[in-house]
py3Dmol code that shows the C-alpha trace and the ligand (Angstrom):
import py3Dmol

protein = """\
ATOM      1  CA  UNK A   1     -61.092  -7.471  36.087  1.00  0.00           C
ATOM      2  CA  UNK A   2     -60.289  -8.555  32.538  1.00  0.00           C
ATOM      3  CA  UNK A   3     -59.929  -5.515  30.043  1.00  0.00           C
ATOM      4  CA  UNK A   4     -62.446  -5.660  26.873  1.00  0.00           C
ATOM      5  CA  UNK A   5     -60.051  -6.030  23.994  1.00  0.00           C
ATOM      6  CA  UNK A   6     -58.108  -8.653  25.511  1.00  0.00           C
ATOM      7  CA  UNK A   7     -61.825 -10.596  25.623  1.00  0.00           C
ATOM      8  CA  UNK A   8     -61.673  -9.453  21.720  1.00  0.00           C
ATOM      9  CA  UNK A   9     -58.642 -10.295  21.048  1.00  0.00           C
ATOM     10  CA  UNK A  10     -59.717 -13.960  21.825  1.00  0.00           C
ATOM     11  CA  UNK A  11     -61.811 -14.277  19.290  1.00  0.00           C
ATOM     12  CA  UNK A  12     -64.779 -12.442  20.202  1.00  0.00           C
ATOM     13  CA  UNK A  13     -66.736 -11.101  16.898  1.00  0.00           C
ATOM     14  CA  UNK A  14     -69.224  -8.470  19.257  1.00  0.00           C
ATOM     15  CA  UNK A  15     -67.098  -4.920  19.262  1.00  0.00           C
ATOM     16  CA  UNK A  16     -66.980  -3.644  22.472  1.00  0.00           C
ATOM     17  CA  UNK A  17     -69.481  -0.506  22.689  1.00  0.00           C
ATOM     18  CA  UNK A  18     -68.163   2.964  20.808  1.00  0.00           C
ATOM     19  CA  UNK A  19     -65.014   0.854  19.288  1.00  0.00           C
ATOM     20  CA  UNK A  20     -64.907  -0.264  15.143  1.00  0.00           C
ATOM     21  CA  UNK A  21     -65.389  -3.417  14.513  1.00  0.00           C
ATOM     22  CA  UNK A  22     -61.931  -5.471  13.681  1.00  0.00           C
ATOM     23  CA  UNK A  23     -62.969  -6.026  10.202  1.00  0.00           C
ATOM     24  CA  UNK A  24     -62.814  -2.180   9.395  1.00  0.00           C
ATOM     25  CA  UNK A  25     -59.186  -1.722   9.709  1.00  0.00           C
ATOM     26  CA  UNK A  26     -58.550  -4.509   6.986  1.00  0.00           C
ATOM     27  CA  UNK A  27     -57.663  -2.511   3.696  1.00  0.00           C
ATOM     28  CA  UNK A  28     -60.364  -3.838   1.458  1.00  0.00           C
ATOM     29  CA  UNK A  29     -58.658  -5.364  -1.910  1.00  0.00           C
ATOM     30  CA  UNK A  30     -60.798  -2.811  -3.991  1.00  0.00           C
ATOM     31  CA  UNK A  31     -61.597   0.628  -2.523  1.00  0.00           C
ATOM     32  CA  UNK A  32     -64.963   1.963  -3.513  1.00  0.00           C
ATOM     33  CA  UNK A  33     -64.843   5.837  -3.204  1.00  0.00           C
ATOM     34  CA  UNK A  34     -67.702   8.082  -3.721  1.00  0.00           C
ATOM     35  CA  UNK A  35     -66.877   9.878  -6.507  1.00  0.00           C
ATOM     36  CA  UNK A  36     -67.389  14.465  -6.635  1.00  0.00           C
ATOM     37  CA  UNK A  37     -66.306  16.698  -9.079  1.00  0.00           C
ATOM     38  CA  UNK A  38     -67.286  20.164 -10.341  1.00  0.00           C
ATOM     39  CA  UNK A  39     -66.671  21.337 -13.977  1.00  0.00           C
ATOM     40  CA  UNK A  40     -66.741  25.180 -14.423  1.00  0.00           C
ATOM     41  CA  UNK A  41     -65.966  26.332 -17.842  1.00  0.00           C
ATOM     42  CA  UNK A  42     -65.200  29.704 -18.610  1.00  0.00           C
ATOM     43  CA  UNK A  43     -65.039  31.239 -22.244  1.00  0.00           C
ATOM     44  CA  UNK A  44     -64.836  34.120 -24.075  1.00  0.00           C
ATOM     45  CA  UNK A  45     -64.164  36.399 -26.978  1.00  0.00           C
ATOM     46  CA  UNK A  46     -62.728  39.639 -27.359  1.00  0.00           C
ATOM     47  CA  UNK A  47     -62.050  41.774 -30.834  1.00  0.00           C
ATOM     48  CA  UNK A  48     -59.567  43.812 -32.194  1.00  0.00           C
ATOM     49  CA  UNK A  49     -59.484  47.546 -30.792  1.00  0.00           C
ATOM     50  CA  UNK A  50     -61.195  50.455 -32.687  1.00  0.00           C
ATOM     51  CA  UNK A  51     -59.062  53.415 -32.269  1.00  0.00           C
ATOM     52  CA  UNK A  52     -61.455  56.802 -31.323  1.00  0.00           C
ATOM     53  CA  UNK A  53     -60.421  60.218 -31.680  1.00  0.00           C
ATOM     54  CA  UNK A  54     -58.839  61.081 -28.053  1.00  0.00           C
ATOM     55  CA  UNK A  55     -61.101  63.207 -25.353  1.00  0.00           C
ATOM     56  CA  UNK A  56     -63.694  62.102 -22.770  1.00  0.00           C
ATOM     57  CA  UNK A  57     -66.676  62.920 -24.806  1.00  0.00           C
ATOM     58  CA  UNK A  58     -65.405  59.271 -26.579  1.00  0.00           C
ATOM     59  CA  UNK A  59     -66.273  57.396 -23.200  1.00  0.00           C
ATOM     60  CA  UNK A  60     -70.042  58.727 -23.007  1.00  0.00           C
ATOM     61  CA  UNK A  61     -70.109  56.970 -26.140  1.00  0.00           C
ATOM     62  CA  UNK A  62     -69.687  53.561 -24.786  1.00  0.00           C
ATOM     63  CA  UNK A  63     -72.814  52.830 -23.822  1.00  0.00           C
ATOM     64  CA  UNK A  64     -74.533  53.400 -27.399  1.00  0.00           C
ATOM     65  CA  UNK A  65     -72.437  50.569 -28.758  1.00  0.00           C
ATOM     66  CA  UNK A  66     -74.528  47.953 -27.125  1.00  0.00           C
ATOM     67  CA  UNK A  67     -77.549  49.077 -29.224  1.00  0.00           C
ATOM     68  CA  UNK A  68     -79.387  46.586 -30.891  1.00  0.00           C
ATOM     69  CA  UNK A  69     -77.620  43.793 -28.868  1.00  0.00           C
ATOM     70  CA  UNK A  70     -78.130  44.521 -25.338  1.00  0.00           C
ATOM     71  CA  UNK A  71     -80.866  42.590 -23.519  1.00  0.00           C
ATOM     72  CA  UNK A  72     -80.619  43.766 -19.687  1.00  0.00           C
ATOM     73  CA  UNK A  73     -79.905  47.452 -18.784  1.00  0.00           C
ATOM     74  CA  UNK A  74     -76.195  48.645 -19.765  1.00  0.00           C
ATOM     75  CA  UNK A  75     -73.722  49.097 -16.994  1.00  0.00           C
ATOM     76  CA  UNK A  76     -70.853  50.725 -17.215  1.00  0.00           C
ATOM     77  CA  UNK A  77     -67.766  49.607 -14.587  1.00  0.00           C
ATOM     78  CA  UNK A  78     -65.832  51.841 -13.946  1.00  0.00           C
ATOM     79  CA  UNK A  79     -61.629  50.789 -13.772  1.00  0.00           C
ATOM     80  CA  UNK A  80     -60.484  50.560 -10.383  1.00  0.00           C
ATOM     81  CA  UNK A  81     -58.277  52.582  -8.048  1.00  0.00           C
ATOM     82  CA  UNK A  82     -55.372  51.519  -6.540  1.00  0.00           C
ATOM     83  CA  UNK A  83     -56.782  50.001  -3.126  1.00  0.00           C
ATOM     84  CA  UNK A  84     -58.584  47.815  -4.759  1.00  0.00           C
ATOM     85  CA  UNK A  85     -55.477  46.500  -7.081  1.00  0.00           C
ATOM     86  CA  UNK A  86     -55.499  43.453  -5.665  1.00  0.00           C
ATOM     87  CA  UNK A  87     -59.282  42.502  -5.835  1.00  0.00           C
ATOM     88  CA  UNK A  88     -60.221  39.091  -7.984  1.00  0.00           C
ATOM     89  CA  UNK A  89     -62.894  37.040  -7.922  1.00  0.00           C
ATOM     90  CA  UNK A  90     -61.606  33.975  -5.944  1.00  0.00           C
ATOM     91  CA  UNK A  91     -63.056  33.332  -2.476  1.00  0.00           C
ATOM     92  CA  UNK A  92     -60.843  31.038  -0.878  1.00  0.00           C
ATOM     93  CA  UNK A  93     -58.427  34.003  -1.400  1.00  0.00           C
ATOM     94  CA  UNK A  94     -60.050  36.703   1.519  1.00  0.00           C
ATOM     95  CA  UNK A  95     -58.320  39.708   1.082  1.00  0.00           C
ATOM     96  CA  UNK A  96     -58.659  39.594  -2.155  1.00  0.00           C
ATOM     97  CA  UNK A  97     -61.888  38.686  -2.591  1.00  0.00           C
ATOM     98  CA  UNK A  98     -63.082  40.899   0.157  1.00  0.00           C
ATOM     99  CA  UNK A  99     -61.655  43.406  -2.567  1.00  0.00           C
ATOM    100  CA  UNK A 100     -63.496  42.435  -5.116  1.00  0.00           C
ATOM    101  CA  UNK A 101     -66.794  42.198  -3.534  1.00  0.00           C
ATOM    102  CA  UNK A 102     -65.899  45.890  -2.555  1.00  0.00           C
ATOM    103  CA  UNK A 103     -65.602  47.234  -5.299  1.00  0.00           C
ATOM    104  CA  UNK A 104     -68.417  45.467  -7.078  1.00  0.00           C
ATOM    105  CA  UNK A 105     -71.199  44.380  -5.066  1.00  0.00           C
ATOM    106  CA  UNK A 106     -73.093  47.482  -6.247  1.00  0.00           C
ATOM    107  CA  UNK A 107     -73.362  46.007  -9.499  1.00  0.00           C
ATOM    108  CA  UNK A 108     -76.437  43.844 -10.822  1.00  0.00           C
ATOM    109  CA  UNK A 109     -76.307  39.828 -11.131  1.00  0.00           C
ATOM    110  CA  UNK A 110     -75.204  40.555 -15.213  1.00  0.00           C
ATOM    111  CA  UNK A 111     -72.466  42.325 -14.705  1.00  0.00           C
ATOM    112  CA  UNK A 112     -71.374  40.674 -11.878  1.00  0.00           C
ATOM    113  CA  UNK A 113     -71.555  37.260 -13.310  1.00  0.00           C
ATOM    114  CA  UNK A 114     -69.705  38.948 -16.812  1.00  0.00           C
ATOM    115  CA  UNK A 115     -66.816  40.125 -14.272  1.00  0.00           C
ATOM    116  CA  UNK A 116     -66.272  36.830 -13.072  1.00  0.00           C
ATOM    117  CA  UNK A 117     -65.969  35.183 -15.881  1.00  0.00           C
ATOM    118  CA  UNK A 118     -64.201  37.717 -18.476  1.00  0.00           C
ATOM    119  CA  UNK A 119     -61.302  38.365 -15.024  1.00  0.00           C
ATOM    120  CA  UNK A 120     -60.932  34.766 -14.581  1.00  0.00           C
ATOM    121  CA  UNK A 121     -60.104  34.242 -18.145  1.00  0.00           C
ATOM    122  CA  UNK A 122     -58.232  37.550 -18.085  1.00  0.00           C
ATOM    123  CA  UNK A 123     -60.045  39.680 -21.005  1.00  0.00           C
ATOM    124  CA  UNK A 124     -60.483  42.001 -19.065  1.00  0.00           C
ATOM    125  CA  UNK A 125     -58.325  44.302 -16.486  1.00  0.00           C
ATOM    126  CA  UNK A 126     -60.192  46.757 -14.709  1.00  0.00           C
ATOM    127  CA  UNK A 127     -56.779  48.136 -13.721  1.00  0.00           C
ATOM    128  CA  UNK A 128     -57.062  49.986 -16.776  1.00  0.00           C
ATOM    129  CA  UNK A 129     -60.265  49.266 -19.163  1.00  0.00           C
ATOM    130  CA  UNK A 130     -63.936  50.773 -18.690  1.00  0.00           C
ATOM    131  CA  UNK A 131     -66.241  48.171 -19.073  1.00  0.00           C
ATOM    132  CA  UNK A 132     -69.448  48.346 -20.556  1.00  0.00           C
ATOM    133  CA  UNK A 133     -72.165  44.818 -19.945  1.00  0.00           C
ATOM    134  CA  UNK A 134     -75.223  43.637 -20.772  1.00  0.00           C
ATOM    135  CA  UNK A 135     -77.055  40.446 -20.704  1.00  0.00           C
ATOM    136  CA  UNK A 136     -76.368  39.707 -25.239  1.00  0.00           C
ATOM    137  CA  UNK A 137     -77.722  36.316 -25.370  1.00  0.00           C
ATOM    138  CA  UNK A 138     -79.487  33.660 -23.159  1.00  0.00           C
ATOM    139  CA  UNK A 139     -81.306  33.675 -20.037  1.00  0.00           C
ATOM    140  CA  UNK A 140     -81.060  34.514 -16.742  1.00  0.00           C
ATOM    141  CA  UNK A 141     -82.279  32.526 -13.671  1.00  0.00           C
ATOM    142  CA  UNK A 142     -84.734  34.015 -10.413  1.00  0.00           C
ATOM    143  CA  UNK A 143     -82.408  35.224  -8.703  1.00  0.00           C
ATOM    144  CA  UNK A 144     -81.262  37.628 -11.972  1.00  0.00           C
ATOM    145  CA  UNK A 145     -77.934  35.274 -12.655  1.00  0.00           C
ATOM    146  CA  UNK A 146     -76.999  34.822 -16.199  1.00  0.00           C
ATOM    147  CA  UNK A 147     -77.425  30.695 -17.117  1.00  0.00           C
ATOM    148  CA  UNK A 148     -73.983  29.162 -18.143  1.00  0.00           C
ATOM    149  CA  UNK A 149     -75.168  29.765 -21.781  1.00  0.00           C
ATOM    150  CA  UNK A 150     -75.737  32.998 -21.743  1.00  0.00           C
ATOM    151  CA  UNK A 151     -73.696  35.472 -23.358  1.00  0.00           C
ATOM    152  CA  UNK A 152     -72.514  38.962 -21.477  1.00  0.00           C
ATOM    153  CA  UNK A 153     -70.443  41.743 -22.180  1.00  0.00           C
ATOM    154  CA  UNK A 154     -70.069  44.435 -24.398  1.00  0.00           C
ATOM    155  CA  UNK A 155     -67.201  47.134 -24.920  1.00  0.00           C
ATOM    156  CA  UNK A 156     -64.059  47.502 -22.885  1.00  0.00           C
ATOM    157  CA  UNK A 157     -61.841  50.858 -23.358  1.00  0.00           C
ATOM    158  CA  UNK A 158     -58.450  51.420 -22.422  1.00  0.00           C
ATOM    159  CA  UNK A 159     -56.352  54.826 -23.113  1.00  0.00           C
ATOM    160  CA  UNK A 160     -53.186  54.321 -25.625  1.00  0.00           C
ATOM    161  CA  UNK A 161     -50.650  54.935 -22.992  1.00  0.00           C
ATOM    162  CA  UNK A 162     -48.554  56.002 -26.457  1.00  0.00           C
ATOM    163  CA  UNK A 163     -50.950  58.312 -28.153  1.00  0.00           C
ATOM    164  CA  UNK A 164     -53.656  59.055 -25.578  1.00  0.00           C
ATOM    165  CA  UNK A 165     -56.624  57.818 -27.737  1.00  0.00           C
ATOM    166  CA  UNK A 166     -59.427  55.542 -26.441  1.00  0.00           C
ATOM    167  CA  UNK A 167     -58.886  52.339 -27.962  1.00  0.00           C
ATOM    168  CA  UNK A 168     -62.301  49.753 -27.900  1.00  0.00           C
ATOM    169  CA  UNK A 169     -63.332  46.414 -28.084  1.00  0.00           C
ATOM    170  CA  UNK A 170     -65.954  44.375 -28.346  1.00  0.00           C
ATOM    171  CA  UNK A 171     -65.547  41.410 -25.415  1.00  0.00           C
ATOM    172  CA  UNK A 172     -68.167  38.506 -24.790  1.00  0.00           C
ATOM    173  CA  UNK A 173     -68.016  35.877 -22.168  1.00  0.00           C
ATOM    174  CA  UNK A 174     -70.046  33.152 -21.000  1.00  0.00           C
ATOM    175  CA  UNK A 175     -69.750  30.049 -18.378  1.00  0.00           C
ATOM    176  CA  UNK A 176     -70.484  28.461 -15.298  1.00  0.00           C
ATOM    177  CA  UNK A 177     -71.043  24.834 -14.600  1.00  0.00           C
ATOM    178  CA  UNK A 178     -71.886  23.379 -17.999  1.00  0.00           C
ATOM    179  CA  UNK A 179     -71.180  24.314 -22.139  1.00  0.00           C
ATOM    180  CA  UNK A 180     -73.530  23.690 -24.981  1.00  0.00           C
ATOM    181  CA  UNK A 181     -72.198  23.505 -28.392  1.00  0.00           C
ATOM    182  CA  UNK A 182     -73.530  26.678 -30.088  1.00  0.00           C
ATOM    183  CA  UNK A 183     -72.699  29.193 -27.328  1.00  0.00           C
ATOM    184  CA  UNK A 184     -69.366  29.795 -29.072  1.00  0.00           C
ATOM    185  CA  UNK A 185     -71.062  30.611 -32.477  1.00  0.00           C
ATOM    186  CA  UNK A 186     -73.498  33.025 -30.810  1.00  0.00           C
ATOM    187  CA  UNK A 187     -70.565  34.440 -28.838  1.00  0.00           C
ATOM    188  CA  UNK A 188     -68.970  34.737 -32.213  1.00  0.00           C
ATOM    189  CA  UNK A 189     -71.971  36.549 -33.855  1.00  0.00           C
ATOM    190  CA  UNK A 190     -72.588  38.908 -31.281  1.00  0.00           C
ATOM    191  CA  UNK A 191     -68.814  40.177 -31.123  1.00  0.00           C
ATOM    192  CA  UNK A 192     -69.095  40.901 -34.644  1.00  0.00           C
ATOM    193  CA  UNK A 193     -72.286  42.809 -33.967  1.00  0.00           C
ATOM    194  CA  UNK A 194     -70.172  44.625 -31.240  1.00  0.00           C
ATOM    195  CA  UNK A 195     -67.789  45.269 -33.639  1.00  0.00           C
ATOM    196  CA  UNK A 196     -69.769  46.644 -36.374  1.00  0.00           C
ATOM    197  CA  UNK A 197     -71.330  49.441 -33.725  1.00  0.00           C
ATOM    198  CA  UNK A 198     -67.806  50.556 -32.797  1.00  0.00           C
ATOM    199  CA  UNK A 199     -66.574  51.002 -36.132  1.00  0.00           C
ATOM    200  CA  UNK A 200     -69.973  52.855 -37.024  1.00  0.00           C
ATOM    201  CA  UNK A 201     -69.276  55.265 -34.036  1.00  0.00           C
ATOM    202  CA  UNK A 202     -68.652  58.789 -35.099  1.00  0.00           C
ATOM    203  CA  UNK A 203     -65.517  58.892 -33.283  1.00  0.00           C
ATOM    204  CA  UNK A 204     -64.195  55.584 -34.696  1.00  0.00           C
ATOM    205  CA  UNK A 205     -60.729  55.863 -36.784  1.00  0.00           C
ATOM    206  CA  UNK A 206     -60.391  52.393 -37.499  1.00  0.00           C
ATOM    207  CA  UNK A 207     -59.300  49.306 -36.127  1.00  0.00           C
ATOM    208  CA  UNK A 208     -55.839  49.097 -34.505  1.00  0.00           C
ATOM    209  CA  UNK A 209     -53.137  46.784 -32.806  1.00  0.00           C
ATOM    210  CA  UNK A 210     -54.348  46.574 -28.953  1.00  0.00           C
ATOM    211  CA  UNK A 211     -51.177  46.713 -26.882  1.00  0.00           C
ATOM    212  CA  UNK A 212     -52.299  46.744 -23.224  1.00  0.00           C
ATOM    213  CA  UNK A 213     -51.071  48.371 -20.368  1.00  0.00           C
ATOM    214  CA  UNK A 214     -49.009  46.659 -17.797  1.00  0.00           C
ATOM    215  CA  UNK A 215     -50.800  46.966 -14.373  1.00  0.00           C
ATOM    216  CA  UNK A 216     -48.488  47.736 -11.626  1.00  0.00           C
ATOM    217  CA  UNK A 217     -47.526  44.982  -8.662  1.00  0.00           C
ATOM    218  CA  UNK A 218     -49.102  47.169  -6.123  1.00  0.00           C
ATOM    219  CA  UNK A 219     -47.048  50.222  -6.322  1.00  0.00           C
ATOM    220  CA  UNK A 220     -48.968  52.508  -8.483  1.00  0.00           C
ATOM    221  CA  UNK A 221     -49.164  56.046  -7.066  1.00  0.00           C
ATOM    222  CA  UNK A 222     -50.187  58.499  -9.430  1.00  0.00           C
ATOM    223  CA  UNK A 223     -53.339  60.889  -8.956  1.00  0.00           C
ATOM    224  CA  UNK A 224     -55.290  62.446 -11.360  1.00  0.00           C
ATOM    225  CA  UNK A 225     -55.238  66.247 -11.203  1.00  0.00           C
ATOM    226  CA  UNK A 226     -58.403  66.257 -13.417  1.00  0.00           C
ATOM    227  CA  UNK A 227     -60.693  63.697 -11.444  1.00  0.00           C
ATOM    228  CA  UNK A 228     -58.923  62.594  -8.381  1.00  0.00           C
ATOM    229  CA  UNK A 229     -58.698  58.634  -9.487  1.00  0.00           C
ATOM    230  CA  UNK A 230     -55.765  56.977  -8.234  1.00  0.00           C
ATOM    231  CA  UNK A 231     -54.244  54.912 -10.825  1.00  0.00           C
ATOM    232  CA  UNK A 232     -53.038  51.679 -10.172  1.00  0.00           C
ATOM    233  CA  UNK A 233     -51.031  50.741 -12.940  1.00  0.00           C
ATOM    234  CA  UNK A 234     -47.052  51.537 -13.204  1.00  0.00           C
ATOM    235  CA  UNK A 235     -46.687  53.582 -16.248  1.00  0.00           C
ATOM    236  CA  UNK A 236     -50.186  55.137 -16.721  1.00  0.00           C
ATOM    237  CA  UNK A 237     -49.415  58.503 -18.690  1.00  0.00           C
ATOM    238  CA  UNK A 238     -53.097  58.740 -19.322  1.00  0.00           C
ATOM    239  CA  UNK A 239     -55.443  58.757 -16.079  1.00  0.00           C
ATOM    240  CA  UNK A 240     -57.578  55.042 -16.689  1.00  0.00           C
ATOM    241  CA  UNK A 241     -60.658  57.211 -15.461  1.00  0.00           C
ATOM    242  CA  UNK A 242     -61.299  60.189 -17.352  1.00  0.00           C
ATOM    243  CA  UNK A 243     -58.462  59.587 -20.020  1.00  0.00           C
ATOM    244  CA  UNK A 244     -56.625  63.135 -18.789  1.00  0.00           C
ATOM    245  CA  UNK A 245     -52.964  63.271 -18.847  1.00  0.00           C
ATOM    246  CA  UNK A 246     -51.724  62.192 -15.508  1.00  0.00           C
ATOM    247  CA  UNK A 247     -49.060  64.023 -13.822  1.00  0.00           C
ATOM    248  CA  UNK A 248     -45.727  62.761 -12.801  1.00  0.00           C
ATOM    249  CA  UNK A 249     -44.098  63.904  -9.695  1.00  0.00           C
TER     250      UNK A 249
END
"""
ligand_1 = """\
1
ZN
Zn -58.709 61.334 -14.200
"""
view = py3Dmol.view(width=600, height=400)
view.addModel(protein, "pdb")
view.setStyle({"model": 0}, {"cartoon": {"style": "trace"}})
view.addModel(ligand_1, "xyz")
view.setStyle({"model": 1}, {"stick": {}})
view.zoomTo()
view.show()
């Protein structure tokens, strides 16, 4: 019984049933491929820091700097403890990201969507700063998601691991799968709005040089005596939480 691609091999044009046909394993001269491609662009802004006299009354202050500017209910974020050190935003990374959705699926779409983007461009740590977001500018879709064009943020507050006081700034962000030209110049306005309401805080001293603290590569360790927060940053002196001196053993 003669096999089928010998028959083919003669010449014969009809493909046996299920196999290519010949022509298909010729390398065309010119390939056509179907082109895909994503663009997400992520931006932001972030001020200089606003020194405020030390103590935790400062961080119940927080919120009131978003007055005037804030669109969407404020939330405040809180910085994270050490099990969750290695939490960021990227999902083909599941540990991670497992992490991250942790420790902030209890937030709403605005924050949320103002953690993404102000982590992934690194202006904010929650290793260390308090975060305080709100919808500034733009609009958000059904589901409660800020458009690309919207601006969110706020203030972010870190302790001065030299002197203990609460240092602030104003931080916007924005992004997602398109840019339009005047989002930067609204971003722009609204962080010196931000600004403006720090400095005019009772506790404000001034602005200052931001130095900020190194987060630790997993080691961490130290619990606060005051509120129990496990700080996950290397050489905390000041507990990221509730700003008390933290206790070395
Ligand atoms: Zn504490």
């Amino acid at each position: 019984m003669p096999l089928d691609f010998l028959k083919r091999k003669g010449g014969d044009a009809t493909p046996a049933a299920g196999a290519p046909a010949a022509s298909s394993s010729t390398l065309p001269e010119e390939i056509t491929a179907q082109e895909f491609q994503l663009k997400l662009y992520y931006a932001g802004k972030s001020s200089e820091g606003v020194r405020m006299k030390a103590g935790p009354r400062a961080l119940a202050e927080l919120p009131s700097m978003l007055i005037g500017l804030a669109q969407s209910e404020v939330e405040v974020v809180e910085p994270l403890p050490i099990e969750f050190s290695q939490a960021t935003p990227n999902i083909a990374r599941p540990s991670e990201a497992m992490q991250w959705l942790n420790a902030n699926h209890a937030h709403g779409p605005i924050t949320r969507h103002a953690l993404v983007v102000l982590e992934s461009i690194d202006a904010i740590d929650l290793a260390f700063d308090t975060f305080v977001c709100a919808l500034l500018d733009g609009e958000v879709d059904t589901s409660g998601y800020p458009e690309y064009n919207a601006v969110v943020g706020g203030v972010a507050s870190h302790w001065d691991e030299a002197t203990g006081d609460m240092i602030v700034r104003a931080v916007v962000g924005w992004g997602g799968k398109g840019v339009r030209g005047d989002t930067d110049r609204i971003g722009a306005r609204i962080l010196g709005g931000l600004l403006t309401n720090v400095l005019a805080n009772q506790f404000a001293m001034g602005l200052t040089q931001i130095e900020r603290p190194v987060p630790a590569a997993g080691r961490g360790g130290l619990v606060c005596a005051h509120c129990g927060f496990a700080s996950g940053h290397e050489r905390a002196f000041y507990c990221p939480k509730c700003g008390m001196r933290l206790l070395r053993g």
